[in-house]
C-alpha positions as CSV (number, residue, x, y, z in Angstrom):
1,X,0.0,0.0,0.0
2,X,1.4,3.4,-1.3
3,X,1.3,6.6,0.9
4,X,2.1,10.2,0.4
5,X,3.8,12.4,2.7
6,X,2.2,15.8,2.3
7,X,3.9,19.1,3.2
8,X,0.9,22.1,3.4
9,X,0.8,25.3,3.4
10,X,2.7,26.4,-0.1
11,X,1.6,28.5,-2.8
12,X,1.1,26.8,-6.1
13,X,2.1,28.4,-8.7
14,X,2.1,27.3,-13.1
15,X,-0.2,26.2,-15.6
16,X,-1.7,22.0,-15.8
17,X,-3.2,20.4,-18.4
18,X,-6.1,18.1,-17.4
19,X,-5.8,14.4,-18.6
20,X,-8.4,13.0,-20.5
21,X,-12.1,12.5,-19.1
22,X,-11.7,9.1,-17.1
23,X,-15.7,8.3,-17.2
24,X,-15.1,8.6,-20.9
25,X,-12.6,6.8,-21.3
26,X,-14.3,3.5,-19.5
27,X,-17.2,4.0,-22.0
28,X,-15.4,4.8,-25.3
29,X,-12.8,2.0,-25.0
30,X,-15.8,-0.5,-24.5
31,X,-17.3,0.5,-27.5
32,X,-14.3,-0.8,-30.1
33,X,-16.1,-4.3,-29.1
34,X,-18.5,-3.5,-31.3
35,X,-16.4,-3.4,-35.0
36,X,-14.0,-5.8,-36.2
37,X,-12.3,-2.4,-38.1
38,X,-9.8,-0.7,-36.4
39,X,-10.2,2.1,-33.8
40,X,-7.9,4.9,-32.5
41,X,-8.4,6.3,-29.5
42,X,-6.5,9.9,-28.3
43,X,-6.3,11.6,-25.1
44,X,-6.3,8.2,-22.9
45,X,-5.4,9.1,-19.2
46,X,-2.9,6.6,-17.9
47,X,-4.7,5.6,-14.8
48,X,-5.4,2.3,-12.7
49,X,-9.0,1.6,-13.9
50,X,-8.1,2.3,-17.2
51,X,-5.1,0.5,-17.6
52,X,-7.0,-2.6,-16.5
53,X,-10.2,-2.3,-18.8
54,X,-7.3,-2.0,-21.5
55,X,-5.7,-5.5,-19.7
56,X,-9.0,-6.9,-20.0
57,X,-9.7,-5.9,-23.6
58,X,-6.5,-7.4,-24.4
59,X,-7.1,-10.5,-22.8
60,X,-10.5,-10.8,-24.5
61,X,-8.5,-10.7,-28.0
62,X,-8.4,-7.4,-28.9
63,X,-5.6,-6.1,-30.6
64,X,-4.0,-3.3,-29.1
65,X,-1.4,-0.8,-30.3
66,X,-0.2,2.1,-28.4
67,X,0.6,4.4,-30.7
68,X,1.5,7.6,-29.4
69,X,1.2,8.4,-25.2
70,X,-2.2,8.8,-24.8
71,X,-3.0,7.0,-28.3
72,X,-4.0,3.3,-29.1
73,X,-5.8,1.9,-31.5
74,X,-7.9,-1.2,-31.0
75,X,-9.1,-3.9,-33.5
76,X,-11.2,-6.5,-31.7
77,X,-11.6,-9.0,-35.2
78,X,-11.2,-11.8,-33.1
79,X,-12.0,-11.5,-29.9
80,X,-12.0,-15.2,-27.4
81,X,-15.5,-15.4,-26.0
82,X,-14.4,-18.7,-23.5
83,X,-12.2,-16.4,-21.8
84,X,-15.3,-15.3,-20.0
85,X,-15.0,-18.3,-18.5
86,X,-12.0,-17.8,-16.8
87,X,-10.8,-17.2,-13.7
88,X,-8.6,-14.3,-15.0
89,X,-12.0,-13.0,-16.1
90,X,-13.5,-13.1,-13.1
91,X,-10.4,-10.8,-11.8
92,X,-10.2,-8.3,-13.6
93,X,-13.8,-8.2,-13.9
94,X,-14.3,-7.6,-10.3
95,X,-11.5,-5.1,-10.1
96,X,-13.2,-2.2,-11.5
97,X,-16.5,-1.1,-11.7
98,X,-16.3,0.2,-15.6
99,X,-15.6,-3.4,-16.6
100,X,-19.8,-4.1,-16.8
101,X,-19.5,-1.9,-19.6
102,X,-18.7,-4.5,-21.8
103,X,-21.7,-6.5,-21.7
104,X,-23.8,-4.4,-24.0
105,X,-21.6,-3.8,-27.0
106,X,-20.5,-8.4,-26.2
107,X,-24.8,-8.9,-26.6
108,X,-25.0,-6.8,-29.4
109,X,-21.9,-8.7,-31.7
110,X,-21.5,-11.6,-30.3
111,X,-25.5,-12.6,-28.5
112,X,-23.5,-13.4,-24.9
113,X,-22.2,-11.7,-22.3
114,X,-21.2,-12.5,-19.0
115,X,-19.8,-10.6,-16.3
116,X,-18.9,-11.1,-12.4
117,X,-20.4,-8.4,-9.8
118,X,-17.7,-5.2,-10.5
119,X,-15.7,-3.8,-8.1
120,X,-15.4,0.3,-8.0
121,X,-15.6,2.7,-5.0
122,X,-17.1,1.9,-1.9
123,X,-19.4,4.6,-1.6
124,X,-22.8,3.0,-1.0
125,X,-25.4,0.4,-3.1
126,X,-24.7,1.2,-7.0
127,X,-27.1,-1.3,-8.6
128,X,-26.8,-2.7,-11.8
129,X,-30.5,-3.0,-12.5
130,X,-31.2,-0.6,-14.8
131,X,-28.5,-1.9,-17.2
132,X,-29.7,-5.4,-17.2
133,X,-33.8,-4.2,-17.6
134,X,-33.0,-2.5,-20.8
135,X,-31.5,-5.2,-22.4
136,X,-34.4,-7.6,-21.2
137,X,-36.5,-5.0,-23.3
138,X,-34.6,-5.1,-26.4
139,X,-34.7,-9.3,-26.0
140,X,-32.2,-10.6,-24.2
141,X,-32.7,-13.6,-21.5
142,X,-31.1,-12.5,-18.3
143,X,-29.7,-14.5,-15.5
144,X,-27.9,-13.3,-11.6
145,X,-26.2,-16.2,-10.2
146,X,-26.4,-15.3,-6.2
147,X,-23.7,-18.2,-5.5
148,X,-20.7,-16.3,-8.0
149,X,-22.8,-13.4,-7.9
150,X,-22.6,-13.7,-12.0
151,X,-24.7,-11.7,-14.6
152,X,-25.3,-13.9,-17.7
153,X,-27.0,-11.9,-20.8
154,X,-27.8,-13.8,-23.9
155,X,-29.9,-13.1,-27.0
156,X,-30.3,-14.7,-30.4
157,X,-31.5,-11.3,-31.9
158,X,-32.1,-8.4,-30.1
159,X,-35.3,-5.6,-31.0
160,X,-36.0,-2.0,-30.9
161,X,-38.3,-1.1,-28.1
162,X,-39.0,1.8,-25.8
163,X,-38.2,2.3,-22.7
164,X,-37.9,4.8,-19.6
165,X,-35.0,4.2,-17.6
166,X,-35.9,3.9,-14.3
167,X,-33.1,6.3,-13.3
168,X,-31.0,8.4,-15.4
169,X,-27.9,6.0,-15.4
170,X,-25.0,7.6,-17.0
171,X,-22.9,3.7,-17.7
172,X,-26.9,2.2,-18.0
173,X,-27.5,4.3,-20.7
174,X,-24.2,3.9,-22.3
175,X,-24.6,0.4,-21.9
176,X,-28.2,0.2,-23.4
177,X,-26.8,2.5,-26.1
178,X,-24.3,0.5,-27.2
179,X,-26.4,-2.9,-27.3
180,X,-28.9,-1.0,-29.2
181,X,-26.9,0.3,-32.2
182,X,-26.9,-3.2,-34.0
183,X,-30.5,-4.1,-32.7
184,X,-33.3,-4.8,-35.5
185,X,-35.8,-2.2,-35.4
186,X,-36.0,1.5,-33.5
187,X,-34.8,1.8,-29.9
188,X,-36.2,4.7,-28.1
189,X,-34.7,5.4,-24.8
190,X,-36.5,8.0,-22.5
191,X,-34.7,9.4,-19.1
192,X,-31.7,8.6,-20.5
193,X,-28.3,10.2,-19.1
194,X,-27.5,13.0,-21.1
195,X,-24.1,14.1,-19.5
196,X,-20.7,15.0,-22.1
197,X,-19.7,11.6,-21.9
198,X,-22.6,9.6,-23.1
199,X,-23.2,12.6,-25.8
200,X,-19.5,11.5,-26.8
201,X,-20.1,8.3,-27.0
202,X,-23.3,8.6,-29.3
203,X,-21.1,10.8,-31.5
204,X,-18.7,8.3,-32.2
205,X,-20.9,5.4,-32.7
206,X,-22.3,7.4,-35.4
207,X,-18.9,7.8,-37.1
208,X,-19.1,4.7,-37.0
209,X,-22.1,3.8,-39.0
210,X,-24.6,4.1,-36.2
211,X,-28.1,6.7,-36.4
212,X,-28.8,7.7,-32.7
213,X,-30.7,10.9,-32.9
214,X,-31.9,13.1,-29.9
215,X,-27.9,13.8,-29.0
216,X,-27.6,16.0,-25.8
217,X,-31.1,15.0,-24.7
218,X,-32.9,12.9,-22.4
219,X,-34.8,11.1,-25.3
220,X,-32.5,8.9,-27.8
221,X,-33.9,7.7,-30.7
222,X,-31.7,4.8,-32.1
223,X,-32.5,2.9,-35.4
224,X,-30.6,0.0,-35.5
225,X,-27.8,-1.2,-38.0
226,X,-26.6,-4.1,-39.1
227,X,-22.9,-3.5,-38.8
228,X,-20.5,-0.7,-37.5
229,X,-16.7,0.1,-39.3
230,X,-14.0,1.8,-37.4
231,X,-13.0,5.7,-36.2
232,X,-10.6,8.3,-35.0
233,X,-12.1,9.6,-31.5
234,X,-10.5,12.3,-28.8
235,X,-11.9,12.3,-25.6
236,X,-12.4,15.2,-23.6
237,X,-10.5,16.4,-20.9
238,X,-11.5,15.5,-17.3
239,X,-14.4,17.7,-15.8
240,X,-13.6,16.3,-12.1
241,X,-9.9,17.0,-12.6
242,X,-10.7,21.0,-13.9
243,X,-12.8,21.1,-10.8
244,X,-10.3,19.7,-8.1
245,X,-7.6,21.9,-9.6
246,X,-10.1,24.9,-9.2
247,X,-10.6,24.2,-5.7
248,X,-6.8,23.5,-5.0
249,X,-6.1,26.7,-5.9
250,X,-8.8,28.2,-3.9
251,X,-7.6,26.3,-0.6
252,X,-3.9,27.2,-1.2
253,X,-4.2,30.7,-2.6
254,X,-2.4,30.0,-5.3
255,X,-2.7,31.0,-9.1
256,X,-2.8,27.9,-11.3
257,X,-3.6,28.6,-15.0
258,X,-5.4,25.3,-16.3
259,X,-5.2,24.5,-20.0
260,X,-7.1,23.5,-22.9
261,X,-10.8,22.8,-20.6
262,X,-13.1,22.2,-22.9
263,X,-15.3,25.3,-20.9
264,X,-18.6,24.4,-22.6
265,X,-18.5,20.8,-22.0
266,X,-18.0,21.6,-17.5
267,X,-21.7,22.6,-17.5
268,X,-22.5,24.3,-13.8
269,X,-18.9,23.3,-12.3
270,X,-17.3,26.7,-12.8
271,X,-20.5,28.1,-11.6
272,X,-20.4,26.3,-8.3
273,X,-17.3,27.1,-7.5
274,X,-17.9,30.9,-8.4
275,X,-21.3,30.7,-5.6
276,X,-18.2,29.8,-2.9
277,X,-16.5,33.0,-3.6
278,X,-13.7,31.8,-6.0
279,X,-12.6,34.2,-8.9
280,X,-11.7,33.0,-12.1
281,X,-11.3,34.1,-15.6
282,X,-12.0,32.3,-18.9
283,X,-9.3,33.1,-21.2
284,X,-10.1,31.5,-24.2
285,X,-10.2,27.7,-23.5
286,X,-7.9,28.1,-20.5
287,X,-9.8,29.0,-16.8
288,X,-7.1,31.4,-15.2
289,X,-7.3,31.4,-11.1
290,X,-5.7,34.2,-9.7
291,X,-4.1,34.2,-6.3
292,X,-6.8,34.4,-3.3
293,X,-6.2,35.1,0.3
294,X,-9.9,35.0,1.1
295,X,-13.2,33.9,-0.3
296,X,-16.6,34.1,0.7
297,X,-19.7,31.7,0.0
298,X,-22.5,33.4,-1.9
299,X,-26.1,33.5,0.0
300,X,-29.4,32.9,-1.8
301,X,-31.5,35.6,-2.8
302,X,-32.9,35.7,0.8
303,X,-30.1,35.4,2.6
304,X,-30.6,31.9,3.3
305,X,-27.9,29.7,3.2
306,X,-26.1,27.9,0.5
307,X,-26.8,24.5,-0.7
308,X,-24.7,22.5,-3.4
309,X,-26.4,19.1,-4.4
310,X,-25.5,16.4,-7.0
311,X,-27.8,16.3,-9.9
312,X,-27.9,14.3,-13.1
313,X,-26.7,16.2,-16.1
314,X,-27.1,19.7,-16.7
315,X,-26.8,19.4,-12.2
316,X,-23.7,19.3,-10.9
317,X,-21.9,15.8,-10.8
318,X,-21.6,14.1,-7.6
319,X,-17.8,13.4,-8.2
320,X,-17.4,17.0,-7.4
321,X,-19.7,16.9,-3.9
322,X,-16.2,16.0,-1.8
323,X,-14.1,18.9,-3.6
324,X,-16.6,21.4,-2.9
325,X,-17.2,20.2,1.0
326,X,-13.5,20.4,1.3
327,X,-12.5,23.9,-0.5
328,X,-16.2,25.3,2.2
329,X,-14.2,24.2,5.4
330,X,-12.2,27.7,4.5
331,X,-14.6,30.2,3.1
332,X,-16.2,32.9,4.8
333,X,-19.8,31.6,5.3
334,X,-22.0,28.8,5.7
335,X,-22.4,25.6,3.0
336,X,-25.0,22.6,3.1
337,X,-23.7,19.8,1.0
338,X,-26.3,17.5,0.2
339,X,-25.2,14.2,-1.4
340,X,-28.0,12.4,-2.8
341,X,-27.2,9.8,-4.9
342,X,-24.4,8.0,-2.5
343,X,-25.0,7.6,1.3
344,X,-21.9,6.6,2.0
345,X,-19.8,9.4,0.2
346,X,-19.5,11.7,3.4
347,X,-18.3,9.4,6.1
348,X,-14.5,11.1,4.8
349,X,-15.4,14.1,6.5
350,X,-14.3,12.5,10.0
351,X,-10.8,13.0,9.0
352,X,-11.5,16.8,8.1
353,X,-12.8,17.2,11.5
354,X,-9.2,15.7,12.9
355,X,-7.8,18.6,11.1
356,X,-9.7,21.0,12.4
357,X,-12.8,22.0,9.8
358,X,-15.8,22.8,11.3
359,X,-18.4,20.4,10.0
360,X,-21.7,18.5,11.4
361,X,-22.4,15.5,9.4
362,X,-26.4,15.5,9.9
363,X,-27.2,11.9,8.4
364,X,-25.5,9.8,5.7
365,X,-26.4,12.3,3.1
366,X,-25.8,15.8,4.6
367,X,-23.0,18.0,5.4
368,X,-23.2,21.6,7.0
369,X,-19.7,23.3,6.9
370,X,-19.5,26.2,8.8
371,X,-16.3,28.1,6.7
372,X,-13.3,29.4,9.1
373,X,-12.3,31.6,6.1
374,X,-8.7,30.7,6.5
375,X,-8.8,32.2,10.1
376,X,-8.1,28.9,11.6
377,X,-6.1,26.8,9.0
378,X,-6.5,22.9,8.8
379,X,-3.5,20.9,10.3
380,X,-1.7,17.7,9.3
381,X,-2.7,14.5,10.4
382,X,-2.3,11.0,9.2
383,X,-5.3,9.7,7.1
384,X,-6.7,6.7,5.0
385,X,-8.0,7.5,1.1
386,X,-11.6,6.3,0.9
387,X,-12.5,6.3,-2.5
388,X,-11.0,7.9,-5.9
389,X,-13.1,11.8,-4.8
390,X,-12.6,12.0,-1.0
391,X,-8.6,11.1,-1.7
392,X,-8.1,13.6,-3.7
393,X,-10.1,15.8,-1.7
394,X,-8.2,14.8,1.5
395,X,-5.0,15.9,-0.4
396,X,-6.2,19.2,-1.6
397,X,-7.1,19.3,2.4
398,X,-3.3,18.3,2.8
399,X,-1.9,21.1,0.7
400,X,-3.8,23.4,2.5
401,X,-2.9,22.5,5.5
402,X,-0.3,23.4,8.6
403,X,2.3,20.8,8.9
404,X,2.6,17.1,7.2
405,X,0.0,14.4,6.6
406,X,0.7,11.2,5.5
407,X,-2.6,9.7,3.2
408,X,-2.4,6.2,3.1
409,X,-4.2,4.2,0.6
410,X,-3.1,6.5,-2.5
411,X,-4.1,3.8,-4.8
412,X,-7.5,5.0,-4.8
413,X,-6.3,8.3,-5.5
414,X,-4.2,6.7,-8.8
415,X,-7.1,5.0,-10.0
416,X,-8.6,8.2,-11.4
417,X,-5.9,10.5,-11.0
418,X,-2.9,10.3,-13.5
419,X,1.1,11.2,-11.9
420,X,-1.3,13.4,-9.2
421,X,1.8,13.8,-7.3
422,X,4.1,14.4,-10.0
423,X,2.0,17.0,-11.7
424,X,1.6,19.0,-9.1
425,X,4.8,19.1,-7.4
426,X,5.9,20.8,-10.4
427,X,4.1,23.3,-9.5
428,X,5.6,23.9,-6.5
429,X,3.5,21.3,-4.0
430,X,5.3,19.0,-1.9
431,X,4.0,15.4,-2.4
432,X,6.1,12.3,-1.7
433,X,5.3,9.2,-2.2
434,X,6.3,6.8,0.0
């Protein structure tokens, strides 16, 4: 188990580039399933869970090049469908939770797909049902195994149908999405996630050959196609990395310039951050944050206190919830963080108490942060990463903070976060990693 050491309390100072969008990448890279043509893929972060889903794509047969350092290009023409049936499978399977993502595109070509119960963040219940319903509706027999706790899907022909998602499922959708593109018949998906990623995903299955209409809404229309051919595709960069840099440079007062953002793809995340008092400036396609010894949490209209939810897409995304609470505990004001979609994505906020924020954690889904406005500043203390958003949130707490902490458990933090510590120690942080 990896740890850093964390020195706090130094100015940042540079310009970053975000790596590409991770979410993306666990949909996009699923998707070359669906051709036997050749795919290239740009702007791959090099990160744990998607170095593995490449590892499993490779050990399902799919030829893999890596062309350039964020570049591959894929070409599954002969991809081994008894590996399934292995227990290397089963392992890599169960180490991430993108890996279901598979099982739609494996229906659609091949009429079988099987996958173990996926592994992921533990943050509370993240059930698979919405995934496996829709392909029940275009056809396909499904089957849970409760001894291996296997999902079995199989289908001699899948069909068009409609359907409303019984929650706006952003890998459900892209999973539906994919096993509907080479379905017979019209597919019409309604409550469908809408966010940049899945809206990236439609775009280049229709490069491909696909006709999904209804882009950018809630309401895809899909007519079905008999076969898809290969693409170029660049994903975008990563929203949740923009946004944790954002508030880094918040909680250290520093000025970061970040790079190349993709600003009409981050929806309400530069808003967000603007409503707890942090400047910014758009400078083309580059968000500029200037040095900030203070900032102060806007009120509503009524002078009622602040509250930042989670929301599906245009809301804000919950992997932003932790960054937010964190970058509150030093504003000027009062924040209510309510996290609806997880109940078990606050318990990190324990070790923010231990260094000192001010925070009452009202049930498993609620937050009130009472801001010290960098009048009392947090202090280091040794600390365990929970998940992928409250490690990186713990560091940015680190940075911040008087003294050293030690975060144990960094492989959580690695698993969405490419060279974290390299990155940012050249801007002047002091990370090691132990």
């Amino acid at each position: 188990m990896a740890s850093f050491e964390v020195k706090g309390g130094t100015k940042l100072r540079g310009e970053i580039i975000p790596q590409g969008a991770k979410n993306e990448a666990l949909q996009i890279l699923c998707a070359v399933l669906l051709t036997p043509e050749p795919v290239t893929i740009s702007n791959i972060p090099d990160i744990r869970d998607v170095n593995l889903l490449i590892e499993l794509l490779i050990s399902l047969g799919v030829k893999t090049q890596r062309v350039a350092t964020d570049t591959y290009t894929f070409q599954a023409d002969d991809v081994n469908l008894d590996f399934l049936d292995t227990q290397e499978f089963v392992q890599l399977g169960r180490a991430i939770r993108g890996s279901v993502m598979i099982v739609g595109p494996m229906l659609a070509r091949f009429g079988k797909a099987k996958m173990p119960k996926p592994g992921g963040d533990k943050i509370g219940r993240r059930r698979l049902d919405t995934h496996f319903i829709g392909f029940e509706k275009l056809g396909a027999k499904f089957e849970y195994s409760s001894e291996d706790s296997f999902y079995t899907v199989t289908s001699d022909s899948l069909k068009g149908n409609y359907m409303l998602l019984d929650e706006a499922s952003v890998t459900g959708t892209a999973n539906i999405l994919m096993a509907a593109v080479l379905s017979e018949g019209t597919t019409t998906i309604y409550n469908a996630a809408c966010e940049p990623y899945v809206q990236q995903l439609c775009r280049m299955l229709n490069r491909m050959g696909a006709n999904i209409s209804g882009i950018g809404s809630n309401l895809l229309v899909i007519e079905g196609v008999k076969k898809l051919g290969g693409t170029e595709h660049r994903m975008l960069p990563d929203m949740i990395e923009i946004g944790s840099f954002i508030g880094l440079a918040a909680m250290t007062g520093s000025e970061i310039t970040i790079k190349d953002c993709q600003i009409p793809e981050l929806g309400l995340i530069p808003d967000t951050f603007q409503r707890l008092g942090i400047k910014m400036e758009f400078r083309g396609d580059d968000i500029f944050i200037p040095e900030q010894d203070r900032y102060e949490v806007d009120t509503y209209i009524d002078g009622s206190i602040l509250n930042i939810s989670d929301h599906t897409w245009p809301g804000l995304t919950p992997d932003l919830l932790s960054v937010a609470l964190v970058v509150a505990t030093q504003a000027k004001g009062t924040v209510l963080v309510h996290q609806k979609m997880f109940e078990s994505r606050l318990f990190f906020v324990d070790k923010l108490i231990d260094m000192g924020a001010q925070i009452i954690l009202c049930d498993p889904h609620r937050a009130t942060i009472i801001g010290q406005n960098k009048q009392i500043p947090l202090r280091g203390i040794r600390m365990t990463s929970p998940d992928i958003r409250a490690g990186v949130a713990l560091l940015i707490a680190a940075l911040s903070a008087e003294g050293t902490s030690i975060i144990d458990n960094v492989e959580q933090i690695d698993r969405g976060y490419q060279n974290i510590d390299g990155r940012l120690n050249a801007l002047g942080a002091q990370i090691r990693r132990l």
